[in-house]
C-alpha positions in Angstrom: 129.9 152.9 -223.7 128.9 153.9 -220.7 131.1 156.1 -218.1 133.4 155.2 -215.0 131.7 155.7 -212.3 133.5 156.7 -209.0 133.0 154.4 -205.4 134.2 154.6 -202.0 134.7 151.2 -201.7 134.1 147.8 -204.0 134.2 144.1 -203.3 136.9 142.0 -204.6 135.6 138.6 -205.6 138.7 136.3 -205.9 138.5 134.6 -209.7 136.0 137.1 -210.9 136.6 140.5 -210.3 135.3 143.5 -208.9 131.5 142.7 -207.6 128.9 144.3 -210.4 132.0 145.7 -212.8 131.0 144.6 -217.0 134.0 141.7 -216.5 132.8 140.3 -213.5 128.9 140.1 -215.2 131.0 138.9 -218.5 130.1 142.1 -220.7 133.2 143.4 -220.9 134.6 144.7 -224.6 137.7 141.7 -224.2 135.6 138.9 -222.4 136.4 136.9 -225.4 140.2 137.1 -224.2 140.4 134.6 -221.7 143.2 135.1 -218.8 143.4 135.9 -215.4 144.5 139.4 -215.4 141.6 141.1 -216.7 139.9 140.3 -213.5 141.2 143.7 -212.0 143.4 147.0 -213.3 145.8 149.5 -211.3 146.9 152.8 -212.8 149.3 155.4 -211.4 147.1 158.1 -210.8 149.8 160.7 -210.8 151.8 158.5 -213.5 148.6 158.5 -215.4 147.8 162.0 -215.3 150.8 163.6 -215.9 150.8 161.5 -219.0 147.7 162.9 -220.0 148.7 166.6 -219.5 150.4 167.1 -222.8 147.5 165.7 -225.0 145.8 169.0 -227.0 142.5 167.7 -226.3 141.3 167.2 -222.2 141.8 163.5 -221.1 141.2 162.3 -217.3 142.2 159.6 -215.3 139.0 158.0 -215.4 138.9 158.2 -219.1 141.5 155.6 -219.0 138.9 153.1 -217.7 141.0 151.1 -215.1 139.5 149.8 -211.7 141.6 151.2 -209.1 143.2 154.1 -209.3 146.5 154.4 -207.0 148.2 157.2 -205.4 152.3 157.7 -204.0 153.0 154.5 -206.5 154.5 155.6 -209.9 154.0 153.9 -213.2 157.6 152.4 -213.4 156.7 150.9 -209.5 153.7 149.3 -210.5 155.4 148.1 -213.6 158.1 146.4 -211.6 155.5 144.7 -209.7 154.5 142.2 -212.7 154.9 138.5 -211.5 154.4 139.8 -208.0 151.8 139.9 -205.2 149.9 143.2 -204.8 148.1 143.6 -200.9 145.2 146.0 -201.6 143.8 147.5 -198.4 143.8 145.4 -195.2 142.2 142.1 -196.9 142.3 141.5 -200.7 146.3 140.5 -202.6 146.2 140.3 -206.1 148.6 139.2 -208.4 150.2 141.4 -211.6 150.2 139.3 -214.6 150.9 142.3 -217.3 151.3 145.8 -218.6 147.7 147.0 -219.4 148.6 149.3 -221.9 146.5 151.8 -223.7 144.2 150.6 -226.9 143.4 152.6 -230.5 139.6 151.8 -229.2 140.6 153.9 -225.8 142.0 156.8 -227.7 139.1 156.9 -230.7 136.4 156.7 -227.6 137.9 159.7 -226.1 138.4 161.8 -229.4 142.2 162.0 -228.7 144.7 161.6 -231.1 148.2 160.2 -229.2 146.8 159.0 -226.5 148.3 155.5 -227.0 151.5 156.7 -227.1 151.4 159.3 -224.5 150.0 156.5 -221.9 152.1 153.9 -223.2 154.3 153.3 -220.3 151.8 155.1 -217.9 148.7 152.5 -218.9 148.8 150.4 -215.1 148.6 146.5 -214.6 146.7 143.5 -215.3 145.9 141.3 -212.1 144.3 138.2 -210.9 142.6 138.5 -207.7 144.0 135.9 -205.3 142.3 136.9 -201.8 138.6 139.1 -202.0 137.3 141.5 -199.7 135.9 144.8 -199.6 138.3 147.9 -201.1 138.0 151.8 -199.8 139.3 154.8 -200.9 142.4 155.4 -198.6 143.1 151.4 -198.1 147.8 151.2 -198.6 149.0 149.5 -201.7 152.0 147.6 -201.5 154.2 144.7 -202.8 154.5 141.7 -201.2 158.0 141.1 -200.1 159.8 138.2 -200.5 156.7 136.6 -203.2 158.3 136.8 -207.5 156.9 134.2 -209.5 157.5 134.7 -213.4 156.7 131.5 -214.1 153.0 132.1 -212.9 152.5 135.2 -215.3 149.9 134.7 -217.9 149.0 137.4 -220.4 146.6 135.2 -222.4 149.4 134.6 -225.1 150.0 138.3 -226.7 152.7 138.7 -229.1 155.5 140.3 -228.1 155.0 143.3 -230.6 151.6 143.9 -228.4 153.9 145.3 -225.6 156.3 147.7 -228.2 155.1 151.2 -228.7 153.0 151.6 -231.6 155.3 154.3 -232.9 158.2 151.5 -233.1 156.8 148.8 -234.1 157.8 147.4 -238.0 154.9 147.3 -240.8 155.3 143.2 -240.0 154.1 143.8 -236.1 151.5 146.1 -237.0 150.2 143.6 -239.8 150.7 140.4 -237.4 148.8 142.4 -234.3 145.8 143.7 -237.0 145.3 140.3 -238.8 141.3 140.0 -239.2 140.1 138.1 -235.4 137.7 135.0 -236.1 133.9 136.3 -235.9 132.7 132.8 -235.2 134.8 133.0 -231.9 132.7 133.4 -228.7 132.4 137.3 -227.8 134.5 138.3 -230.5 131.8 140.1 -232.5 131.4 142.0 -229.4 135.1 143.3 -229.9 134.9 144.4 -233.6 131.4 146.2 -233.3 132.8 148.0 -230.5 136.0 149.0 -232.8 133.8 149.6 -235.6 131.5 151.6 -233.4 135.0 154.3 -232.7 136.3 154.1 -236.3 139.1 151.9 -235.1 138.3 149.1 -237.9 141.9 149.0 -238.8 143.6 148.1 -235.5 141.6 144.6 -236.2 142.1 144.0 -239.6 138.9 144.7 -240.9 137.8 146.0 -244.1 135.2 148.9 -244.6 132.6 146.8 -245.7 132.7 144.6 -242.8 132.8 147.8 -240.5 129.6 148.9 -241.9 127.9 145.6 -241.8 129.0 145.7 -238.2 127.6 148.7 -237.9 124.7 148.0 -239.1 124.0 144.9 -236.8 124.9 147.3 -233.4 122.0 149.9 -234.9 119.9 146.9 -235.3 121.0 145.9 -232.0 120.0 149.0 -230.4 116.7 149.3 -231.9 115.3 146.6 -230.2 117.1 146.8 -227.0 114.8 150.0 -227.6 112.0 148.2 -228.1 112.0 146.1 -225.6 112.9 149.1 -223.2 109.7 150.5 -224.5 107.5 147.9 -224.3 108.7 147.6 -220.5 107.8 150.7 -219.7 104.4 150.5 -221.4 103.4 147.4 -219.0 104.8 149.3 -215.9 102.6 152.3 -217.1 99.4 149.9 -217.7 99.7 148.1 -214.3 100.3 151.2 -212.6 97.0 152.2 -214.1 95.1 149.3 -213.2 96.2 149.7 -209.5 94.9 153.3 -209.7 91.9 151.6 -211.2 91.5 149.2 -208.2 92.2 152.4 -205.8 89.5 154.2 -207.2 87.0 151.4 -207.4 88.0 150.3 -203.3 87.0 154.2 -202.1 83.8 154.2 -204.5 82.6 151.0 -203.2 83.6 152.0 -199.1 81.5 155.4 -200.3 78.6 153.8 -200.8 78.6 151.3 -197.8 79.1 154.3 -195.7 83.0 153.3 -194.3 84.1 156.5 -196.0 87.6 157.6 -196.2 91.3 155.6 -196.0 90.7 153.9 -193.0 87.3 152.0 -194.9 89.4 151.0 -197.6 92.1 149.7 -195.0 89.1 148.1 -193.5 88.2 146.2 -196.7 91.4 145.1 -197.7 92.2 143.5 -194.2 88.5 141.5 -194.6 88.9 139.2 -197.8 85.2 137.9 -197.1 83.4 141.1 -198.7 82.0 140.0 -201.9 83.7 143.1 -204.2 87.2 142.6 -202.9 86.8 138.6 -203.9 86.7 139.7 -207.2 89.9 141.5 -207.2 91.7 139.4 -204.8 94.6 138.7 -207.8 95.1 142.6 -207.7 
């Protein structure tokens, strides 16, 4: 899994995302989830990090891997915000469909035991972007006054033990929530190798064998994503080579014809009718 990385500003695309972020391309982990609100996420900043201040092992913010990161709105404020319209910066609204709260993938990436429960009511929002535009670090947040429409929330159809804290739910709720997902569904394989990948097999419902088969199919995975990087790189390194080789042969030949030096291979380049450079014209 690769790292946050930080911005000054991002585009909002309205019914995508944010412009190059993994869900806008359709690599996120939870593509296979299909609902509006994964197409941006707000955290308290302060909410978020005095949340992550007791933990015994060093969390950030941006470990938390949310979009936008909000300052002078708490946790319980953006909270209140869900069937509501959101104005980020001077252009963009989105609307808050959900609680995006923390995940046993999340706190087995980051090594830190608790971090679901410490961040439970400190996780930020699922939205929908309704108007795009470009984003910048310093742009106002701020509800919409006047705009509340529950009716218009959609959280993709989660149970409603997927919102209690994992510490109360009942051994039924945590068996209904980890019942085995269907493999044969579109980008769902994605979602249990990359559970498999942190050791966090059981919050799906699956077994040890297939964790290691799944496993095994992300190393194989890997390998020749390798392998392809590899061979890549070899046929960058062999054309780069055989534009050296053209180079070398261009000076040789303006050498011998007496036009000497940069400016006679400049000279033959810009006059197609010399017989050598014919033969190279594809070059």
């Amino acid at each position: 899994m690769r790292p946050m990385r930080s911005v000054d500003a991002v585009t909002l695309v309205p019914g995508v995302g944010v412009e190059g972020d993994r869900y806008a391309t359709g690599r996120g982990t939870y593509v296979a989830f299909r609902e509006p609100g994964r197409q941006l996420t707000l955290i308290s900043g302060d909410g978020a990090a005095s949340a992550v201040a007791g933990l015994p092992r060093r969390v950030s913010v941006p470990d938390l891997r949310r979009n936008v990161v909000v300052t002078g709105m708490t946790a319980a404020e953006l909270a209140s915000a869900i069937g509501a319209v959101v104005r980020v910066g001077d252009e963009c609204e989105v609307f808050v469909h959900r609680l995006c709260v923390p995940c046993l993938y999340n706190e087995r990436l980051n090594r830190a035991p608790g971090l679901m429960e410490a961040v439970w009511e400190a996780g930020g929002v699922n939205c929908e972007i309704l108007r795009g535009g470009v984003v910048r670090v310093g742009d106002g947040v701020a509800v919409v006054p006047g705009f509340r429409d529950a009716s218009r929330v959609d959280d993709g159809g989660k149970k409603a033990a997927f919102y209690k804290r994992p510490s109360l739910r009942t051994e039924d709720e945590r068996r209904s929530l980890a019942a085995a997902p269907n493999p044969e569904k579109p980008g769902m394989e994605r979602i249990m190798s990359a559970y498999a990948s942190v050791g966090a097999g059981e919050a799906l419902g699956l077994t040890d064998a297939e964790v290691e088969r799944l496993k095994k199919r992300a190393r194989r995975r890997d390998e020749r994503a390798d392998e392809k990087r590899s061979q890549a790189e070899a046929a960058l390194v062999r054309v780069a080579l055989a534009a050296l080789s053209a180079l070398v042969v261009l000076v040789a030949a303006s050498l011998v014809s007496g036009e000497g030096g940069a400016a006679g291979v400049l000279r033959r380049i810009a006059s197609p009718s010399k017989p050598f450079l014919r033969d190279d014209a594809s070059l």
